[in-house]
Structure formats: C-alpha cells, structure tokens
Backbone as JSON, one array per atom type, in Angstrom:
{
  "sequence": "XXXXXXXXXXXXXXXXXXXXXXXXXXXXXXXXXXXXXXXXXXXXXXXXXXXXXXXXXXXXXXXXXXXXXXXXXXXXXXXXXXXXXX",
  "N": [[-25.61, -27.46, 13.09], [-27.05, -25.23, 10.92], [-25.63, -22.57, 9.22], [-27.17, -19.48, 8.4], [-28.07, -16.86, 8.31], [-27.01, -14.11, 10.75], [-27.88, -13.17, 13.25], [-28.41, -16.26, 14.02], [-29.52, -19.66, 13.05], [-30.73, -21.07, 10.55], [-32.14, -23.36, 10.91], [-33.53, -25.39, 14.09], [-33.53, -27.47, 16.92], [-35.75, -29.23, 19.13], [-36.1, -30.71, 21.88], [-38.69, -33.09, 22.56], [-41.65, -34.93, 23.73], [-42.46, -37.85, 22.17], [-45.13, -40.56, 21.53], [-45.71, -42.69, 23.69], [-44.56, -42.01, 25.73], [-41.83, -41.21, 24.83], [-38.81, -39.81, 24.81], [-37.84, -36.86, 21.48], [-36.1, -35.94, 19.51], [-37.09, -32.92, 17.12], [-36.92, -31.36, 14.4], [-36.82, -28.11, 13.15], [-38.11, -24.56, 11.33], [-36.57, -21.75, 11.77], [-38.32, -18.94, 12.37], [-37.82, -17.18, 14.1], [-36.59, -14.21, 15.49], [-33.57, -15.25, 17.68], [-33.6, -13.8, 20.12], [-35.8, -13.8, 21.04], [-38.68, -13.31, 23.63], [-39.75, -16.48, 25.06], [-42.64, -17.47, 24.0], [-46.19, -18.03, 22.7], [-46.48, -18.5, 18.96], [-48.21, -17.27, 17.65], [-48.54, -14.93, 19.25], [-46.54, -13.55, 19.62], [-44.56, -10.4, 18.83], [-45.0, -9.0, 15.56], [-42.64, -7.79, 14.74], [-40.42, -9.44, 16.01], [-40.12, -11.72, 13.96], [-38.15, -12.75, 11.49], [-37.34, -11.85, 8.12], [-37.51, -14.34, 6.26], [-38.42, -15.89, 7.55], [-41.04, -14.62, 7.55], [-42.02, -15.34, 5.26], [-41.81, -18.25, 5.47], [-44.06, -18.48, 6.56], [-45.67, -17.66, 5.78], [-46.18, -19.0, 3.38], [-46.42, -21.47, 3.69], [-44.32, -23.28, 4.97], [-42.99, -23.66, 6.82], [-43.47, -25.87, 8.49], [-42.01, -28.17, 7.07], [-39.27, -29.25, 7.59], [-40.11, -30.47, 9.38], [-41.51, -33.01, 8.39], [-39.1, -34.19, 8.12], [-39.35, -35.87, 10.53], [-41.87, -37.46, 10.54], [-41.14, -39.07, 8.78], [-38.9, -40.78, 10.32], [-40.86, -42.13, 12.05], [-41.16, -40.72, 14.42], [-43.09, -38.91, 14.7], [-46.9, -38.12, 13.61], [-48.69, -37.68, 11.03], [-50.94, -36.7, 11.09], [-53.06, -36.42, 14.01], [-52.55, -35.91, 18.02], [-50.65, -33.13, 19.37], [-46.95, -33.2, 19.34], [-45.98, -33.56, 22.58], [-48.64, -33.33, 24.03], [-50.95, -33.88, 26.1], [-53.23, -37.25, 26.09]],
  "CA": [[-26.59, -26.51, 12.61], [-26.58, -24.56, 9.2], [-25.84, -20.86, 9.74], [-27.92, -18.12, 7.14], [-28.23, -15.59, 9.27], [-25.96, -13.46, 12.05], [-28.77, -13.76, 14.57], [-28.55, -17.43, 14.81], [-29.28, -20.36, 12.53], [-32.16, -21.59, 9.67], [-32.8, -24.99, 11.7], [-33.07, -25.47, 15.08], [-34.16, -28.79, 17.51], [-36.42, -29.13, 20.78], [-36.51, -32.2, 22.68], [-40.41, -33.29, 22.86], [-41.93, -36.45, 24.2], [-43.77, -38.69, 21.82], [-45.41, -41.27, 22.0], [-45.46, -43.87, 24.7], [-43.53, -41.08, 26.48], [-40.36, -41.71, 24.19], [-38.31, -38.18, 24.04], [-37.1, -37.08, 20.38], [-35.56, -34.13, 18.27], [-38.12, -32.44, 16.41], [-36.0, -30.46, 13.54], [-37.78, -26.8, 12.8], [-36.89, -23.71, 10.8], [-36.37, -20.6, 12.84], [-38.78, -17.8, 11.71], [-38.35, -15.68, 14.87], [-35.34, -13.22, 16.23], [-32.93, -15.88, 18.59], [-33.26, -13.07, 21.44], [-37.09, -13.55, 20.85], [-39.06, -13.72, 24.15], [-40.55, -17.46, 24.72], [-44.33, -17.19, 24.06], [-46.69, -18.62, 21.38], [-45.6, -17.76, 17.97], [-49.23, -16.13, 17.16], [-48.5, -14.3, 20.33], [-45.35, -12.75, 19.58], [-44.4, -9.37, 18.16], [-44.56, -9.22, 14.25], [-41.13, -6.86, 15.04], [-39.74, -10.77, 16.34], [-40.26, -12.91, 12.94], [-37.55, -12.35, 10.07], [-38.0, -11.31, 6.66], [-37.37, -15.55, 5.8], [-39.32, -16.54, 8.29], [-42.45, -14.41, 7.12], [-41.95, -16.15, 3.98], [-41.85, -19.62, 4.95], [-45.25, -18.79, 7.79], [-46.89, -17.22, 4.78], [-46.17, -20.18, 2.61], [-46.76, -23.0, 4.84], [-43.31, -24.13, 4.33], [-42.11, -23.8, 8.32], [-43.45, -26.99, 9.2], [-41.72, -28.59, 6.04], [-38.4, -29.93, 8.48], [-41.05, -32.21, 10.66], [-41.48, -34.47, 7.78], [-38.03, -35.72, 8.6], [-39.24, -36.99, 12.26], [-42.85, -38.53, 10.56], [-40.41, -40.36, 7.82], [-38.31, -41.34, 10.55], [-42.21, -42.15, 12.68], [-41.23, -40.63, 15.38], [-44.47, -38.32, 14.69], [-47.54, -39.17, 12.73], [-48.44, -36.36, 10.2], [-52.51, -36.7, 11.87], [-53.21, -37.04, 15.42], [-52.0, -35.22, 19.25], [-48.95, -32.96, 18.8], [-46.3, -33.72, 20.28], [-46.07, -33.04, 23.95], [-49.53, -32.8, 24.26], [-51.24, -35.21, 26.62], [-54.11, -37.38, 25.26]],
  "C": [[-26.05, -25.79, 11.38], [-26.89, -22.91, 8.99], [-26.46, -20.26, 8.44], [-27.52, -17.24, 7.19], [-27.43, -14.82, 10.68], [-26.79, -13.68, 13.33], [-29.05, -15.2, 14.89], [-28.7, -18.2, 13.26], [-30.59, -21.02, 11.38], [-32.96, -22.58, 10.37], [-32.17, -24.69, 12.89], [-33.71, -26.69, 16.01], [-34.62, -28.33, 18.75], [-36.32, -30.26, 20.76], [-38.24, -31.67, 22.85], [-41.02, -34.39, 22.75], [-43.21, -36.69, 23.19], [-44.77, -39.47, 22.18], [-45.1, -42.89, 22.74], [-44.63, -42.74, 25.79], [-41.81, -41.14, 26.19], [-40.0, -39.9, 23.66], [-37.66, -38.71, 22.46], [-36.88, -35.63, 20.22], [-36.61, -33.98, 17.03], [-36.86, -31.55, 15.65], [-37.63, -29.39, 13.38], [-36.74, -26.06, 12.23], [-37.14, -22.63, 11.86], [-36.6, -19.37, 11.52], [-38.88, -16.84, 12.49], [-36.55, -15.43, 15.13], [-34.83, -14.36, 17.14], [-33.46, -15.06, 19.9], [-34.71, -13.15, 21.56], [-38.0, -13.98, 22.86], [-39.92, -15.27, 24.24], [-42.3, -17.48, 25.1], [-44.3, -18.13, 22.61], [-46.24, -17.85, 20.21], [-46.85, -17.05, 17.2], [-49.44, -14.82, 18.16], [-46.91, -12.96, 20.16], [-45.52, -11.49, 18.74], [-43.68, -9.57, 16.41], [-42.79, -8.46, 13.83], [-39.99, -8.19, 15.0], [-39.81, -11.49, 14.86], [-39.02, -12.14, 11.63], [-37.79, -12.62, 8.64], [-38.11, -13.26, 5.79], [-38.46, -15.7, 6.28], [-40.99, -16.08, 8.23], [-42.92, -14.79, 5.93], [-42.06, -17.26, 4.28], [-43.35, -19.61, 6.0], [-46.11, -18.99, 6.21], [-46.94, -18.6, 3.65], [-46.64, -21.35, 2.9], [-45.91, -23.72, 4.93], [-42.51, -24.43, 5.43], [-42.53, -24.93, 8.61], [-42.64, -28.1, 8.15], [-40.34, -29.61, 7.02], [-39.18, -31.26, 9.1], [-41.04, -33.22, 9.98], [-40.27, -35.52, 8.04], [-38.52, -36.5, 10.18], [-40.64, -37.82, 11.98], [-42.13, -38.9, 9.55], [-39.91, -41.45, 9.06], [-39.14, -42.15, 11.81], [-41.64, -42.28, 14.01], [-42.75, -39.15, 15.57], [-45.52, -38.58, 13.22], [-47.89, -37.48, 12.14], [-50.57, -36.18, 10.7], [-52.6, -37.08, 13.6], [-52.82, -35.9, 16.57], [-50.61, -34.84, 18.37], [-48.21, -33.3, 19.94], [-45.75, -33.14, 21.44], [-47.71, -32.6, 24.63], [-50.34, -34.21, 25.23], [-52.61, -35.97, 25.89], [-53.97, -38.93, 25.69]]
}
C-alpha cells in the first residue's frame, strides 16, 4: 500500500466476487477516516470523508483505480456491480 496520510493509506483493496462467482481485488482510493464506521458512503458523516477524498468524490476521480480491474476484465465498465446478484 502507498501511505499519504497518518490515518491510513490513499489505496486500499476488498475482495468481491465477480463474475461466474470468481473472487478478485478491486483496488479503490480511500476518501473516508480508517476508524470510519462501515455504512454506505452517502450514508456516512460528512465529519468521516477527508479533505482528498472530498476532492476526488467531487471530481469523479474515486472510481478512477477500478479501471485497473476492467483493463485487467475482471469487471466490465457497464453492467451488475460487483457482488451484486443478477
């Protein structure tokens, strides 16, 4: 991982089952507090998101990491997300 920040790290991975039911590493950036309760991230307290991370929502630039897992097509950039049944 690639430290920024004292509270934790710019990028961070989930395991989350594609398709056919094939787990993978989803890369993301980390726009909330580490200590952040787990809830939805339109659900959370604007207090939880750091001063980056309201920069890359407001931009549209947090989902920008995923492209590495639809290069590497383990997700398609249209369609079910992933973990979602369908």
């Amino acid at each position: 991982m690639i430290r920024f920040f004292d509270t934790g790290s710019l990028l961070f991975f989930q395991e989350r089952v594609g398709r056919h039911k094939k787990p993978f590493t989803l890369v993301k950036f980390r726009t909330m507090k580490v200590d952040t309760a787990s809830v939805a991230s339109h659900l959370a307290s604007s207090s939880s998101i750091i001063k980056f991370g309201a920069f890359l929502r407001r931009t549209k630039l947090d989902e920008l990491p995923q492209l590495w897992n639809v290069l590497k097509g383990e997700m398609s950039l249209v369609g079910p997300r992933p973990g979602c049944s369908g």
